[in-house]
LODRENLUM-666481 format. One record per residue (C-alpha): residue in one letter; x, y, z; residue number from 1. Coordinates in Angstrom, 2 decimals, m for minus. Example, Ala and Ser with C-alpha at 12.3 -4.5 7.8 and 13.67 -1.06 7.14 Angstrom:
BEGIN
<'A',<12.30,m4.50,7.80>,1>
<'S',<13.67,m1.06,7.14>,2>
This chain:
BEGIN
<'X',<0.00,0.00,0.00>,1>
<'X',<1.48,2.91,m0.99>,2>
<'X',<1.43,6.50,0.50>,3>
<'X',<m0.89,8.12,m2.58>,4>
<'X',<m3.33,5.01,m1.79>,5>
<'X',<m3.48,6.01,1.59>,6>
<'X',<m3.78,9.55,1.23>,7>
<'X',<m7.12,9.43,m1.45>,8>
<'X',<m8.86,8.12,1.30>,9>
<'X',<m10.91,10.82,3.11>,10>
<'X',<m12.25,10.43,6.36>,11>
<'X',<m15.87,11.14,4.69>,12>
<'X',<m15.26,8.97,1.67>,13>
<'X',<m14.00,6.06,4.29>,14>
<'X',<m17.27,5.92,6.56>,15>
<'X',<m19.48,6.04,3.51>,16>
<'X',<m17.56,3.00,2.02>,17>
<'X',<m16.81,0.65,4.76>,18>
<'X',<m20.50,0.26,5.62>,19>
<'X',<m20.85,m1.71,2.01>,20>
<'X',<m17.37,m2.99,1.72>,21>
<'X',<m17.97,m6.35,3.03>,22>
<'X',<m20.83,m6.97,0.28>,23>
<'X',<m19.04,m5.25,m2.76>,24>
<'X',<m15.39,m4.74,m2.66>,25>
<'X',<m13.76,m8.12,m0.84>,26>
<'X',<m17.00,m10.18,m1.16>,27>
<'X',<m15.77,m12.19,m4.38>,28>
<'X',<m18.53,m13.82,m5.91>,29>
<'X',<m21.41,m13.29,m4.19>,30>
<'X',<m24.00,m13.85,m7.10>,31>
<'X',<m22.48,m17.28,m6.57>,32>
<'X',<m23.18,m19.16,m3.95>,33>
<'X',<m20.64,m20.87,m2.48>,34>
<'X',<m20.87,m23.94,m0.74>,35>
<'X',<m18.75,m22.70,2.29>,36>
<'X',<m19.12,m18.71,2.98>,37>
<'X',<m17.06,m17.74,6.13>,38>
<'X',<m16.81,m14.28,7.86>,39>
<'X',<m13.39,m12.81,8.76>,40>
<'X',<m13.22,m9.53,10.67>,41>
<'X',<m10.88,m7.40,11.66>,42>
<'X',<m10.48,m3.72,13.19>,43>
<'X',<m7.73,m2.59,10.57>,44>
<'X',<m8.84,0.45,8.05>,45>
<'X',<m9.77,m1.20,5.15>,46>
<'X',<m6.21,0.52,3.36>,47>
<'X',<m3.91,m1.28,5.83>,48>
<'X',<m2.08,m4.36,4.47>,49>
<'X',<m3.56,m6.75,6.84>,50>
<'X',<m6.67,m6.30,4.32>,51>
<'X',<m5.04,m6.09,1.20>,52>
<'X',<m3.59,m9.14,1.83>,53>
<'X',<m6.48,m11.17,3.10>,54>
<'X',<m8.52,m9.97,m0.25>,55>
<'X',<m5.40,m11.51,m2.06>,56>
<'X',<m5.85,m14.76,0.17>,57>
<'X',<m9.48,m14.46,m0.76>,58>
<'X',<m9.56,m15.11,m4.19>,59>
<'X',<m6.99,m17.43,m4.31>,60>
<'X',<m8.85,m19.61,m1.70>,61>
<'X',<m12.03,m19.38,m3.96>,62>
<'X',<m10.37,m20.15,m7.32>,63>
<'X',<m8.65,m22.96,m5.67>,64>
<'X',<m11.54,m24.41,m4.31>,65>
<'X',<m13.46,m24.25,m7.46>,66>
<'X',<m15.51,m21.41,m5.82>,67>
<'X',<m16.74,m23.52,m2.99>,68>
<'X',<m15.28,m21.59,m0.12>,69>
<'X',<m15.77,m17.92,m0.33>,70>
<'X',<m14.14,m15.56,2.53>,71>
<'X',<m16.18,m12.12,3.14>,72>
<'X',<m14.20,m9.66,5.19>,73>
<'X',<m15.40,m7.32,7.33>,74>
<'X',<m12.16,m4.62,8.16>,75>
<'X',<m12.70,m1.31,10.54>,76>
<'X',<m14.43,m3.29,13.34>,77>
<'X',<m17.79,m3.19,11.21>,78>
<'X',<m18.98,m6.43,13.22>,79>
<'X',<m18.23,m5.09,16.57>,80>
<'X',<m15.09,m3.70,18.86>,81>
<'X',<m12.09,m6.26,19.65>,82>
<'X',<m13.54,m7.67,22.89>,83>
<'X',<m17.56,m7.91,21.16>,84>
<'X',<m15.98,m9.59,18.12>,85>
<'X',<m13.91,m12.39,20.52>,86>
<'X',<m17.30,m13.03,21.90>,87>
<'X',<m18.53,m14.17,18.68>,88>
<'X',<m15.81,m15.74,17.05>,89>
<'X',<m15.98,m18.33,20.64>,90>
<'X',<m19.77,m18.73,19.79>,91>
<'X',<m18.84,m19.26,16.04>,92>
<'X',<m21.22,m15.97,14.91>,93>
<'X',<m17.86,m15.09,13.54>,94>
<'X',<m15.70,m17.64,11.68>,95>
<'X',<m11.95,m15.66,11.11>,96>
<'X',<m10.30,m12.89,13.41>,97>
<'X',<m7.37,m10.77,13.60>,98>
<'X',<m6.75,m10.20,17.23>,99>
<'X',<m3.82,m8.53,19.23>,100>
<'X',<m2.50,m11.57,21.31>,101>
<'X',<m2.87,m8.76,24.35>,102>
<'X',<m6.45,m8.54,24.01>,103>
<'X',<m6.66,m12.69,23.50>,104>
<'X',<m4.84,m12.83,27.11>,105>
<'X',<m8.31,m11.76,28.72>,106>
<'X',<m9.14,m15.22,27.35>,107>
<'X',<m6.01,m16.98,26.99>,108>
<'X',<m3.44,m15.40,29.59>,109>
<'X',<m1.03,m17.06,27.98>,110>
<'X',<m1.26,m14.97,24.25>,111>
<'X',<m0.14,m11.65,25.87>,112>
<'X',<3.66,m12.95,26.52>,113>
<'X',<5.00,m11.12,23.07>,114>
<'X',<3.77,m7.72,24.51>,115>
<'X',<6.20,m7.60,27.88>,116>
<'X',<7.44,m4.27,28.10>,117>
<'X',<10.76,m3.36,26.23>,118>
<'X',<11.26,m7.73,25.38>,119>
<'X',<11.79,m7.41,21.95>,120>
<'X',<14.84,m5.19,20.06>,121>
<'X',<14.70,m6.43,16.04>,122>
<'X',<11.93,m8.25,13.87>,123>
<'X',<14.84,m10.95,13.87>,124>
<'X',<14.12,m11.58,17.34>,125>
<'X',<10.67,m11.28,16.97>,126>
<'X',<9.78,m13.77,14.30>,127>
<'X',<12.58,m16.28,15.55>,128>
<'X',<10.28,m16.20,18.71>,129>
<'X',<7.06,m16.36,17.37>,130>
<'X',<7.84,m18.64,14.63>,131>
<'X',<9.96,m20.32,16.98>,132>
<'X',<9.00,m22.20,20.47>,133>
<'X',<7.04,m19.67,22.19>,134>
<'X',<4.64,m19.33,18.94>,135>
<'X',<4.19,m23.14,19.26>,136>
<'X',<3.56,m22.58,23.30>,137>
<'X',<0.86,m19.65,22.97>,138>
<'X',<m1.02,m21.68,19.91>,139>
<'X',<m1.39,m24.61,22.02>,140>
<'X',<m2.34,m22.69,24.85>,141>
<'X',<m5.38,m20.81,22.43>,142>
<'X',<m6.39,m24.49,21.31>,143>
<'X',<m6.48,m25.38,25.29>,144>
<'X',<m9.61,m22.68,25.04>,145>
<'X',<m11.82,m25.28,22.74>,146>
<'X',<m13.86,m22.73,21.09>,147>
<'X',<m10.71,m21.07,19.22>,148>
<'X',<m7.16,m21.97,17.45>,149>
<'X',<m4.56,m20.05,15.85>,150>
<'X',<m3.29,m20.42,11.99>,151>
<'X',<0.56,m20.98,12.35>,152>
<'X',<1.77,m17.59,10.97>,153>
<'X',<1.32,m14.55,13.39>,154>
<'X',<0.49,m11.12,11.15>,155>
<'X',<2.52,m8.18,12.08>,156>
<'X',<1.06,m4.93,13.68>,157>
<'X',<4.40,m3.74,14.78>,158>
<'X',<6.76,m1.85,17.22>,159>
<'X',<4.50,0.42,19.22>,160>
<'X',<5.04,3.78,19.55>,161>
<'X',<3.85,6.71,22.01>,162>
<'X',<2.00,9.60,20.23>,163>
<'X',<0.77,12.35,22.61>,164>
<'X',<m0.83,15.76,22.36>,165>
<'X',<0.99,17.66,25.16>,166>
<'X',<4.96,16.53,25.33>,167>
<'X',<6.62,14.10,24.31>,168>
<'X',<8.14,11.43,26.21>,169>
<'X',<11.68,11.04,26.78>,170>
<'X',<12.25,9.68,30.26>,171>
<'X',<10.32,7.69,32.24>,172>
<'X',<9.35,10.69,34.31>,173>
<'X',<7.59,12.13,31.25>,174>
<'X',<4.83,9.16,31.33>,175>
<'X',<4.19,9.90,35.06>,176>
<'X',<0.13,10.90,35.25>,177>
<'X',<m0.29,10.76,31.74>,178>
<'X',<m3.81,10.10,30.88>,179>
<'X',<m3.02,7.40,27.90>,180>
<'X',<m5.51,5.01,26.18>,181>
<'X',<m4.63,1.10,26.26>,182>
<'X',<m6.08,m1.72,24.59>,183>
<'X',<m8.33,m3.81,26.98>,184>
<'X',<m5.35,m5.93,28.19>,185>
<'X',<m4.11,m6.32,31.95>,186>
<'X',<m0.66,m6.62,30.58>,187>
<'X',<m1.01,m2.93,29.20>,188>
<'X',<m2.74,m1.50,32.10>,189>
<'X',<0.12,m3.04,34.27>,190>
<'X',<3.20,m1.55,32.76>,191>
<'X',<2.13,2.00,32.62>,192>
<'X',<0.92,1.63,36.35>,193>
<'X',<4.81,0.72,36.46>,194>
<'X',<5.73,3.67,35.04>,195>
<'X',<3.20,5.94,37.04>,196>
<'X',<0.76,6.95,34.51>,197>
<'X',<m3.05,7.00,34.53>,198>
<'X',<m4.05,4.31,31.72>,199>
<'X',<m8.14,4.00,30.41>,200>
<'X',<m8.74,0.73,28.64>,201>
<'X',<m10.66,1.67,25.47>,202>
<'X',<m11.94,m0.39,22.16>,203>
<'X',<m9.85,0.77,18.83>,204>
<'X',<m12.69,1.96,17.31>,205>
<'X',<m13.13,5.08,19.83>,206>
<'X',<m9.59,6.09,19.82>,207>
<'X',<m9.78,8.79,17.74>,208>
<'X',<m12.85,10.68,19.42>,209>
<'X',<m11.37,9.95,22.99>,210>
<'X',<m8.00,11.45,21.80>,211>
<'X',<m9.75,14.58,20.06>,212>
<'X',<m12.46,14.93,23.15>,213>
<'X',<m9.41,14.59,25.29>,214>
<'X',<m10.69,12.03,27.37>,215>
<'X',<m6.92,10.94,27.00>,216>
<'X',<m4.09,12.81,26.34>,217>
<'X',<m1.71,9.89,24.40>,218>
<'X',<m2.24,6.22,23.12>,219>
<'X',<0.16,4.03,21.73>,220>
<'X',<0.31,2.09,18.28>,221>
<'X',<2.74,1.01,15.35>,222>
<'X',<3.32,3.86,13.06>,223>
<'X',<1.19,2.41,10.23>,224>
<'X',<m1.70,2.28,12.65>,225>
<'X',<m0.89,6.35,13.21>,226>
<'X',<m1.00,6.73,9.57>,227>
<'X',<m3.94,4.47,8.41>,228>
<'X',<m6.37,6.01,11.39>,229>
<'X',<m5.63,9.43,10.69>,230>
<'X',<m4.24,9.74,14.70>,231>
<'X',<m2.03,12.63,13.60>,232>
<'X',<m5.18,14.69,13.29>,233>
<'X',<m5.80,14.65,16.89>,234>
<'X',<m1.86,13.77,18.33>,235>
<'X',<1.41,16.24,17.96>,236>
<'X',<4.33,14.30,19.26>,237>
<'X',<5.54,10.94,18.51>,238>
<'X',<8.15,9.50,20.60>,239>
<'X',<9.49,6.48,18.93>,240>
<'X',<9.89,4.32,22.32>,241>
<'X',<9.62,0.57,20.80>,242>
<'X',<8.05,m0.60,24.15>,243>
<'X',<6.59,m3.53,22.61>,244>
<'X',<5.88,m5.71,19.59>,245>
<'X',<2.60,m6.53,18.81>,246>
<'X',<1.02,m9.08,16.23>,247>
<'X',<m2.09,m10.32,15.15>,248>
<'X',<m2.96,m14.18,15.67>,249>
<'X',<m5.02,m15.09,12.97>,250>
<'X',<m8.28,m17.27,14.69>,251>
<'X',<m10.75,m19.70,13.40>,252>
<'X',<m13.24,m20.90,15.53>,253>
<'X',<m12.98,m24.28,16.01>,254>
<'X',<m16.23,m26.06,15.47>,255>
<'X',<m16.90,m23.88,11.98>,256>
<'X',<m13.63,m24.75,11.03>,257>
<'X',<m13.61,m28.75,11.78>,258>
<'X',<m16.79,m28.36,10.21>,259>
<'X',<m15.03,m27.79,6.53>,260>
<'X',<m13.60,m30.60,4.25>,261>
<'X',<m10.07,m31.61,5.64>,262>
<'X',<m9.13,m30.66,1.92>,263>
<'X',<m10.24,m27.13,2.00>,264>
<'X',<m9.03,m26.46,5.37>,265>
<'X',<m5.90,m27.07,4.11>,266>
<'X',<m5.97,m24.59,1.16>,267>
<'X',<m6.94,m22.16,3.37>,268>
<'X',<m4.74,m22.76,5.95>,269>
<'X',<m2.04,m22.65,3.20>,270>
<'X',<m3.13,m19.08,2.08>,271>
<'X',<m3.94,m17.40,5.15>,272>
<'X',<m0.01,m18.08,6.08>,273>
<'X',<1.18,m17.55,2.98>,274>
<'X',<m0.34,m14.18,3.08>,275>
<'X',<0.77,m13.48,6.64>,276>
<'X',<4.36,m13.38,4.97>,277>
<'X',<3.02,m11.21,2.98>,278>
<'X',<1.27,m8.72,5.15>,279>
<'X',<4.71,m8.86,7.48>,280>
<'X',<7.03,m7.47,4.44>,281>
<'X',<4.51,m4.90,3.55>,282>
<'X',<4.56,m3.42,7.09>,283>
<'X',<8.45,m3.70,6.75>,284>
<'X',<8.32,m1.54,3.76>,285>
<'X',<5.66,0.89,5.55>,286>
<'X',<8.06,1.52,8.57>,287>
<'X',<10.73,2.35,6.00>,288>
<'X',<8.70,5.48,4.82>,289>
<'X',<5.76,6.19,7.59>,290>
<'X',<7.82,8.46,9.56>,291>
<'X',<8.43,11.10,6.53>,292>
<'X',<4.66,10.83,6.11>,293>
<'X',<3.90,12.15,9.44>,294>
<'X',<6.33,14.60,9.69>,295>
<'X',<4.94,15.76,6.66>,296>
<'X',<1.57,16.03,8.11>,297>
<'X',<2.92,17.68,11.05>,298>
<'X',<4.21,15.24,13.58>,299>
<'X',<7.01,15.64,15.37>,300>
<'X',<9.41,12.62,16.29>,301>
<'X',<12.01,12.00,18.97>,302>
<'X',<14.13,8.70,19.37>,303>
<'X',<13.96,7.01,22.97>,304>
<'X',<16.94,5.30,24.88>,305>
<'X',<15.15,2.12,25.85>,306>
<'X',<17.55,1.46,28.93>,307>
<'X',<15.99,3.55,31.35>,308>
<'X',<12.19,2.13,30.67>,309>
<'X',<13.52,m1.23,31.22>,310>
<'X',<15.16,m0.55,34.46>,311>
<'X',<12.05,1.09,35.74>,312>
<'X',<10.31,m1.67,34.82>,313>
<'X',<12.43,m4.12,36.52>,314>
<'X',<12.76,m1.38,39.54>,315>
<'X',<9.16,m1.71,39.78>,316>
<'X',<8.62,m5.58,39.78>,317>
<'X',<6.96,m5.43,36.45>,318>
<'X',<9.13,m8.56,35.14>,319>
<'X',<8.87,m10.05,38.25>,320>
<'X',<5.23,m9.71,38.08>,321>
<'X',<5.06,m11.18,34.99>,322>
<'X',<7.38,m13.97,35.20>,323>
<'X',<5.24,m15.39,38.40>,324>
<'X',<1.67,m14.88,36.06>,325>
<'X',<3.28,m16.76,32.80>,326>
<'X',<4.72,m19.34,34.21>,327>
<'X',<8.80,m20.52,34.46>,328>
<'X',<8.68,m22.52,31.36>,329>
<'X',<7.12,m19.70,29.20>,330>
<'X',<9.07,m16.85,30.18>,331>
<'X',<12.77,m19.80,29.91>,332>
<'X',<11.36,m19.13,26.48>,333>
<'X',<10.43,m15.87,25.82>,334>
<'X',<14.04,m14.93,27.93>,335>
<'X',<16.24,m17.75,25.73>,336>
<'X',<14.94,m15.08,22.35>,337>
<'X',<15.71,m11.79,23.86>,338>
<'X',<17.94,m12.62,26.96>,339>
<'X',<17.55,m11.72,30.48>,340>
<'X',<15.03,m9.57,31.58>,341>
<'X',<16.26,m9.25,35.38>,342>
């Protein structure tokens, strides 16, 4: 997705589009019916490349199966927020969904491990974790749940970054009483309390009005996410702090999806990951350019020393914490990726 795609998308001509873009746009083949029609939802903008690649995965998945499985996707949280939209993927109202493995953990404790505070320092890391043991771990903990499982191939969302409207942050001491949004997720809620500031849990889809009523002063998200949701309209500062990597695990429910032929599940399962290698070099490419973007729009960037977060993390008990709630076995993992923690 390039920067001129992004930008001919006005906030007016987005909300009149999304509402039909599930029927028209990635709905292949409708005046078809297939045998097999599954819902996947998501609460990316319907520009960002976890949907440009799923349409992709889409249509191969329906010429491949003859047109007998057809995959409608609903982006922009059009079936519901994050935490209504894990309700119904467990009941099977929903069949497919892209969800933060921090939000998952209110579910599956477990899924949250990639998000501890200041873990992760390269992709390289990252996706020799993820791909690697700890992946394996967290999957088999989401298929513990019964009602859900996980496709092999994690999407990427990114490094998270702070954006606030006020300062930016620089120290530590800078995040002390800031009002910032957070996903729903305790593991978000906890490190902030680490670091002193005042963190409200709120859905995706209302971060923009909170951060232009001022409800909140900051959130936090990977630069694509700043671009694609238009957050520099409402946000000044962006302090590039890299305080955690987040992905998306892509989930099935499990009785729809045992439900399918064993040899359509595995064409699917085959494009889903192929296009999660996809999605993960297009958000590469992104980070290469997003920054210009937003200084361009008026954004101004500092770089963060990540030492000083960490040890007020540790200083705090945060790792601690979090070691005793995951478990010695999964954090010997997470800490044999990205070394000691303290």
């Amino acid at each position: 997705m390039t920067k001129a795609s992004w930008s001919k998308i006005s906030r007016r001509s987005f909300a009149a589009g999304t509402g039909a873009l599930a029927v028209s746009t990635f709905a292949i083949g409708k005046a078809r019916a297939a045998e097999f029609t599954y819902k996947f939802a998501n609460n990316m903008p319907i520009n960002h490349p976890t949907n440009t690649r799923a349409q992709e995965a889409a249509a191969k998945i329906k010429e491949e199966t003859g047109g007998r499985f057809e995959l409608q996707i609903y982006p922009s949280s059009q079936l519901g927020s994050d935490t209504d939209t894990l309700g119904q993927i467990r009941s099977g109202a929903v069949d497919f969904f892209t969800l933060s493995g921090l939000i998952l953990s209110t579910f599956v404790p477990a899924a949250s491990i990639n998000g501890v505070g200041f873990a992760f320092k390269d992709y390289d890391t990252v996706w020799k974790t993820m791909d690697g043991k700890l992946g394996e771990y967290v999957r088999a903990e989401i298929a513990k749940s019964r009602s859900i499982i996980a496709f092999d191939r994690p999407w990427d969302n990114g490094f998270r970054q702070t954006t606030t409207s006020n300062k930016p942050i620089v120290t530590p001491a800078d995040l002390a009483n800031l009002k910032i949004r957070v996903p729903p997720s305790p593991l978000w809620t906890s490190m902030y309390k680490a670091f002193g500031s005042a963190p409200t849990s709120i859905n995706f889809n209302e971060v923009y009005s909170a951060l232009q009523s001022k409800v909140v002063d900051g959130q936090e998200n990977p630069l694509a996410i700043v671009s694609t949701a238009k957050l520099y309209e409402v946000q000044s500062f962006c302090s590039l702090t890299n305080h955690m990597w987040d992905g998306f695990w892509f989930l099935a429910n499990r009785r729809n999806w045992e439900a399918l032929p064993e040899n359509i599940r595995g064409i699917v399962a085959k494009h889903i990951n192929a296009a999660a290698l996809l999605q993960r070099a297009d958000i590469a490419k992104l980070n290469d350019t997003v920054q210009t973007e937003l200084t361009g729009k008026g954004m101004k960037f500092n770089t963060v020393d990540p030492a000083p977060f960490r040890e007020k993390l540790k200083a705090a008990g945060f790792y601690t914490e979090w070691k005793g709630k995951f478990g010695d076995a999964a954090w010997a993992m997470l800490e044999g990726s990205v070394g000691s923690l303290g």
